[in-house]
N, C-alpha and C positions, 0 to 999 in steps of 0.2 A: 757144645759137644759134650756129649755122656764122656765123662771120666772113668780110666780103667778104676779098678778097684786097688784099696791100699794093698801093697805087699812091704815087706820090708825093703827098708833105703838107708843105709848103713850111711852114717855122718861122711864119712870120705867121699864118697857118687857127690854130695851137696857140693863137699869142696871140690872137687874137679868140676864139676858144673859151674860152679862162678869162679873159676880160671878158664874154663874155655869162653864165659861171656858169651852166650848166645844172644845175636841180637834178634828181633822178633822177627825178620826180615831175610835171615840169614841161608845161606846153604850151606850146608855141614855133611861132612862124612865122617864115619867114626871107622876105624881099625879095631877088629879085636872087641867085638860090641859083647858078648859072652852073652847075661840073661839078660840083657838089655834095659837095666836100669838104669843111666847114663842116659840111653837115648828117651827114655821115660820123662826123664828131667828136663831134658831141654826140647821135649814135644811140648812141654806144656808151657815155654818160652815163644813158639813160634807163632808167625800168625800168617804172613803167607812166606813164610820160609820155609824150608824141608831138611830131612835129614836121610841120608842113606847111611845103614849102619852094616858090617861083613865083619863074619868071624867063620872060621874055618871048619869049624864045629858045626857039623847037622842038627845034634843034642839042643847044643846053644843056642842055636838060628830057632828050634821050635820052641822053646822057655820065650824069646825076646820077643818072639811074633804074639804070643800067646798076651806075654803081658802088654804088647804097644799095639793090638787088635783096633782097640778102636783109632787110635793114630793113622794105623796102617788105612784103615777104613776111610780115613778121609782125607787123605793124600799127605799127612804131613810125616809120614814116615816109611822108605823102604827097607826092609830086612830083607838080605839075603846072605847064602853059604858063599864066600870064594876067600881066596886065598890072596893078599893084597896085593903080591908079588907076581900075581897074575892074574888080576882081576880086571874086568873091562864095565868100565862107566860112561853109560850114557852121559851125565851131565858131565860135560869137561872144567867147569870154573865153580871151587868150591870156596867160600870165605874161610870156613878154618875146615882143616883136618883134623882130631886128633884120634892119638891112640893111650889107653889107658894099660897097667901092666905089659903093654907090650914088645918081647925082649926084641922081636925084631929090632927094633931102635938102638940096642945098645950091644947085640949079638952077632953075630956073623956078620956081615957084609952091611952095616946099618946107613953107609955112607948112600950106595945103594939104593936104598929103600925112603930114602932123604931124600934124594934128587927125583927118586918116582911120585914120590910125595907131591914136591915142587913145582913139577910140571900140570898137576892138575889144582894147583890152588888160581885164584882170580887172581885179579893186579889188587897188591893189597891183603892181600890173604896172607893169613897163621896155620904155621903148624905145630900145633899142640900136644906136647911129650910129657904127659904125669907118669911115676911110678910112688909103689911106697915097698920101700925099702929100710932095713933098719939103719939109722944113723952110720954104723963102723964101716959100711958100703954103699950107703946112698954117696958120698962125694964123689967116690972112682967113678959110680955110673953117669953121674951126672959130668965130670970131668969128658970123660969117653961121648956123651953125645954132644958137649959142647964142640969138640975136639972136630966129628962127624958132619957137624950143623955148617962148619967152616968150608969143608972138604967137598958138600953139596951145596956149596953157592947159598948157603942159609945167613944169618945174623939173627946172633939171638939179641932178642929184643927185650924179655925178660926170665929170671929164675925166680918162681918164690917155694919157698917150702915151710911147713908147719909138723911139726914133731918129725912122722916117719913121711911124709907124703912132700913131693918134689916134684916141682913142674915148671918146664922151660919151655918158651914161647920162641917163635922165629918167625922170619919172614923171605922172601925171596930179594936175595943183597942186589943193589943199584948196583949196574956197572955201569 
């Protein structure tokens, strides 16, 4: 497969790429995908996995398409505009979710947006919450969605974080 062309991929998109671990096999949906270099990263992880990426943003959604064209071209990437909280997916079992800066997860009603999460990940499936925030408020937020993860039937499974950048894993808790 022809490779898009280099753009820039700021060290951070690396590190939330190998926290959400894509495996070659995988199906992923991304929240919040913006110009779509995240999803760039982990096209080029996949093999016959796919990735559905939605941000809200018409602007956004034409940057991501523009740079994951050829991805898009041979099935291992869809982009589209919708709003998560109301968005409708064809594919019902995704192995991980995640969303990257996105406050949904730690704003309004994030418990919410957890449990909508939830429902569409596989048996076995992650849902994947990086943000980067500066140290003197990265704990509160991360406190708040650990708080959230609990209240939608989540279990976090892991927290790692590196300077400013913070990422909690979960999964959907055995009852």
């Amino acid at each position: 497969m022809t490779k898009n062309p280099p753009l820039s991929r700021p060290r951070r998109y690396h590190w939330a790429a190998s926290q959400i671990a894509a495996a070659p096999s995988d199906r992923l949906l991304e929240i919040g995908c913006g110009s779509g270099i995240t999803t760039e990263i982990i096209c080029e992880r996949l093999t016959t996995g796919a990735i559905t990426a939605i941000d809200r943003s018409p602007g956004m959604i034409r940057i991501a398409r523009e740079r994951n064209s050829s991805y898009i071209a041979s099935g291992l990437a869809t982009i589209e505009a919708a709003d998560f909280a109301s968005a409708h997916f064809t594919r019902q079992a995704f192995d991980k979710i995640f969303a990257i800066n996105v406050s949904l997860f730690w704003l309004g009603d994030p418990s919410a947006m957890m449990r909508r999460a939830a429902k569409f990940l596989a048996a076995q499936g992650k849902l994947v919450i990086i943000f980067e925030r500066p140290a003197a408020v990265a704990g509160g937020i991360a406190d708040r969605i650990r708080s959230h993860l609990t209240r939608a039937g989540l279990t976090l499974t892991a927290q790692v974080h590196e300077d400013t950048l913070v990422c909690l894993t979960a999964s959907v808790s055995d009852v």
